[in-house]
C-alpha positions in Angstrom: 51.8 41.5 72.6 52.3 42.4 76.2 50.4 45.2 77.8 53.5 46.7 79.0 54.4 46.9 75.4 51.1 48.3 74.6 50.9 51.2 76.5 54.5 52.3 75.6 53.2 52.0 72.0 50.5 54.4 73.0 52.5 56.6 75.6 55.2 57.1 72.3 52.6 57.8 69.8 51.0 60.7 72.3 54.0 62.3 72.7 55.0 62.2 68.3 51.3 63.6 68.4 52.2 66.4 71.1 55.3 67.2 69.2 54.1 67.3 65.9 51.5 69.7 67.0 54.1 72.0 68.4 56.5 71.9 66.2 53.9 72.6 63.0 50.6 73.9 64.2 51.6 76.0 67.9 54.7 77.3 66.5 52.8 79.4 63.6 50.7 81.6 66.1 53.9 82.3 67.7 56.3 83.0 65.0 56.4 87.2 65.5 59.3 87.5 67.1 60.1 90.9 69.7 63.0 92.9 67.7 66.0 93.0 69.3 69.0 95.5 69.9 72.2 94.1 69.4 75.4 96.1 71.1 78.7 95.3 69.8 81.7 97.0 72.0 84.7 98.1 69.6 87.9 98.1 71.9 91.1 99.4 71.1 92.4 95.5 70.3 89.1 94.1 69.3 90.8 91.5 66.9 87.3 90.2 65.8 85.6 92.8 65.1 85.3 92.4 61.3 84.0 88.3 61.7 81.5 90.3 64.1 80.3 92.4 61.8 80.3 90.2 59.2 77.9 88.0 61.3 75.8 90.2 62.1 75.1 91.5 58.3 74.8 87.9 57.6 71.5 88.1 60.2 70.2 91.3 59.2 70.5 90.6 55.7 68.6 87.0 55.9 66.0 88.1 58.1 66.6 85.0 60.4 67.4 87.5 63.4 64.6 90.1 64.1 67.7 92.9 64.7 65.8 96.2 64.8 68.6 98.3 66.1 73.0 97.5 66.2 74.7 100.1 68.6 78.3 99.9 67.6 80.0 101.2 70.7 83.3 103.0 70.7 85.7 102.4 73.7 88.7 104.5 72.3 88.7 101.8 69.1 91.8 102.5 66.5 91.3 104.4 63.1 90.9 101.0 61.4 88.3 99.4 63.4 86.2 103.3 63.2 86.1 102.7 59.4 85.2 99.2 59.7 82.0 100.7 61.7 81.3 103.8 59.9 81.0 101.6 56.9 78.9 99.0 58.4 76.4 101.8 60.0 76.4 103.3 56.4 75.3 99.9 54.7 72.9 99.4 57.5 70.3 102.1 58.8 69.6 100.3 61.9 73.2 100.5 62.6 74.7 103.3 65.3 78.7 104.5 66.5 78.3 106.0 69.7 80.4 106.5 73.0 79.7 104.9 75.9 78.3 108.0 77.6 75.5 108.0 74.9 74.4 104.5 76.0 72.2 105.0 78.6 70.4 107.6 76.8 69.3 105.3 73.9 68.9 102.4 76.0 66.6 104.2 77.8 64.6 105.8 75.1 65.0 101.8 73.5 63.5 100.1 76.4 61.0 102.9 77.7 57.3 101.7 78.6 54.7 103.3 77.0 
């Protein structure tokens, strides 16, 4: 074989070692993910609201999305929409309606440094 060939034998097999170790061995020190907030705006015409929803019990429920907190917020939504909420925040704990004047203050409290 040519040297050439050689060393992009050994150059490829480096890099399958660098990405195995990554993929397998690094990746386990760093699986703890940070907990997230998720913030889902109900509008008056928020059409999608229930596929939303759906979604996101779909991640809370699997555990595949660290979702410590869902703040459902209220932007003058319709009757229909409110019950879709109030039933979602009643299957989940984490889940929260509020108005958009109550944002900041959770955010805040959410976010604040020790």
């Amino acid at each position: 074989m040519d040297m050439p060939i050689l060393i992009s034998l050994a150059v490829l097999i480096i890099i399958a070692g660098a990405e195995m170790f990554c993929l397998f061995i690094a990746d386990r020190k760093c699986r703890k993910r940070p907990p997230l907030t998720a913030v889902i705006p109900v509008f008056p015409d928020s059409s999608d609201l229930e596929a939303t929803l759906e979604r996101t019990s779909e991640l809370i429920l699997r555990g595949s999305c660290p979702i410590e907190r869902v703040l459902l917020i209220d932007y003058g939504a319709a009757e229909p929409a409110l019950s879709l909420c109030k039933a979602f925040c009643t299957d989940f704990p984490e889940a929260v309606l509020i108005k958009p004047d109550e944002l900041e203050k959770i955010l805040a409290e959410t976010f604040a440094k020790s």
